[in-house]
C-alpha positions, 0 to 999 in steps of 0.5 A: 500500500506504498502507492497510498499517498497521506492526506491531512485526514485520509478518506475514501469516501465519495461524500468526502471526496466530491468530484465533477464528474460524480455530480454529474452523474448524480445529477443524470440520476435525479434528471431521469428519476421522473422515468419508470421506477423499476426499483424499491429502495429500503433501509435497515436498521444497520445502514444496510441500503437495499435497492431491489426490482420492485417486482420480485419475480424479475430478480436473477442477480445481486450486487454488493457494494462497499463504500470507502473509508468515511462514507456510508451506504447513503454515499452510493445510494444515487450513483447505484440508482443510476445503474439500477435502472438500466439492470432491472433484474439485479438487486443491489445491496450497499452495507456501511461499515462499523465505526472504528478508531482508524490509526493513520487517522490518529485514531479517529472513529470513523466507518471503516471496513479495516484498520489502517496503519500506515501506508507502507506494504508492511502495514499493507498486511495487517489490516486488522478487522479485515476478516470479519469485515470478510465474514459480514460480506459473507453473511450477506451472500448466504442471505442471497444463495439460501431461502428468502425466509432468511432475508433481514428485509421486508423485500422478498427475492428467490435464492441464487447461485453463486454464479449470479453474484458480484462483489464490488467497491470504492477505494477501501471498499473495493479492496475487501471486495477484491480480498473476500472475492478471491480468497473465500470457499463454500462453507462446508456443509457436506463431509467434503475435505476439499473447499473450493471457491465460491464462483462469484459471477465477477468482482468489480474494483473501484480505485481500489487495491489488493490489501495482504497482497504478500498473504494471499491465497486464492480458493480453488476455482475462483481463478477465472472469476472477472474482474474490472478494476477501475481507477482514475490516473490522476488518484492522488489517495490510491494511486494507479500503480496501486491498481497495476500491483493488484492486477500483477499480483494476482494475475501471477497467482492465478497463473501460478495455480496453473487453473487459469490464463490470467487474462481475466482481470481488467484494469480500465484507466481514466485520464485526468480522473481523481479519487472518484468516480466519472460517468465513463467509469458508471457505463462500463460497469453497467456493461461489464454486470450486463455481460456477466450477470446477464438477465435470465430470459425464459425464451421457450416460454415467451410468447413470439414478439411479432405477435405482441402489442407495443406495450408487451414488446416494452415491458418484456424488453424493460425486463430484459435490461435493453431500454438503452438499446431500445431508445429513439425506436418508434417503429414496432418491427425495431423492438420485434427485431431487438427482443427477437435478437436478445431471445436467440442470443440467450438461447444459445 
């Protein structure tokens, strides 16, 4: 964590850390807000922000977000909002950190997933607090992948695979997401001896790093999980070569464990961006969820586009996440044309 460069008060947060190009994106938000709301937002008493499709039959993918040192779940609320809308399928779950003494603060108390010591590789490996930070993200998985009656929220969805889950994050956020993703294994609930890994769909890292860079293991089968790893090349809290550590690291692991090419980790720069996030950064983290936790489209049993109305045609492409696509067609042929390709892609 050399590359971490000190501050008057080190913070990760977006509230803490404001940016032009974020206020754009929150004001691309709220400009579109008026629109159709796919999307329920709750809160828990925990901090925890749940923005899940408000139809519960749509849900086939989930996205836990981590804020940054300082912030909360509230940080990210409208910037996940924006992607909301363009994945109806996939529910996002944004928890907040404990509050906790932070050392390179002077000790002040603060939200932190970890503590942080100094900003050294040495101190890099300590990060004391990180495993039950692990184990929380943990728990809210297992809320997911187990039967709704588990939930915590008033909002009710059916269980998922491991393989319709991505874990992601901002700045120290981003590294736990980056830390459990890659280092966790199915909790052993059978006589097995060898625990594999859990199979995320994918990780997303967001001017984040590889914390216990020197400690790490990875679990068995999460050597071809995605990961997009973006980061501002003007960062002056996490620095770029930060995020090219990370990617070097643990590509040389994976390739090491001669069970992936280490090919799968993406690192994706952004010129003249600081400790923040721009709309650029939003839409290719829409595109990369679009491509790895892609909607379920039940195609054998949906009735055939050209025979439905407009306004079927609309609502089953809403479902399947292509209002982007669908934007400026008046014509009924354009949607037929576009959910009848959708269809026969996901067929294959």
């Amino acid at each position: 964590m050399m590359s971490l460069r000190p501050s008057l008060l080190f913070a990760t947060s977006l509230s803490l850390s404001p940016h032009l190009r974020l206020n754009h994106a929150v004001r691309r938000v709220r400009a579109g807000s008026s629109s159709l709301h796919l999307h329920t937002t709750t809160r828990g008493s925990d901090g925890t922000i749940i923005i899940a499709p408000d139809d519960c039959s749509r849900h086939s993918a989930s996205v836990i977000l981590c804020h940054g040192l300082g912030d909360t779940a509230m940080g990210w609320e409208e910037p996940v909002q924006y992607l909301a809308r363009q994945l109806p399928h996939v529910k996002f779950i944004l928890p907040s950190a404990p509050k906790q003494p932070v050392t390179l603060n002077m000790g002040m108390v603060m939200p932190s997933w970890y503590d942080i010591v100094g900003l050294d590789l040495r101190s890099n490996e300590v990060c004391n607090g990180l495993d039950d930070s692990v184990d929380r993200i943990m728990n809210l998985v297992d809320v997911e992948i187990n039967d709704d009656t588990m939930a915590t929220s008033s909002i009710k969805s059916s269980p998922l695979d491991y393989s319709r889950i991505v874990l992601a994050g901002f700045s120290q956020g981003g590294a736990l997401a980056l830390y459990a993703g890659m280092t966790q294994t199915r909790r052993k609930n059978s006589s097995d001896d060898d625990a594999v890994g859990l199979g995320f769909a994918g990780i997303v890292v967001m001017s984040g790093y590889l914390p216990r860079s020197n400690q790490l293991k990875l679990s068995p089968g999460s050597e071809n999980t995605p990961i997009l790893h973006c980061h501002g090349e003007m960062d002056s809290v996490v620095s770029v070569q930060a995020a090219k550590l990370s990617k070097e690291r643990i590509s040389s692991l994976v390739k090491e464990s001669g069970l992936g090419n280490g090919d799968t980790y993406e690192l994706k720069t952004y010129r003249g961006l600081d400790h923040s996030v721009s709309m650029e950064e939003l839409d290719d983290v829409v595109s990369f969820l679009m491509h790895v936790i892609p909607p379920i489209c039940d195609a054998t049993s949906m009735e055939d586009p050209a025979k439905m109305s407009v306004r079927q045609l609309r609502d089953e492409i809403s479902k399947a996440g292509l209002n982007e696509q669908a934007k400026g067609m008046l014509e009924k042929s354009e949607l037929v044309h576009l959910l009848s390709q959708h269809l026969e892609q996901t067929a294959k």
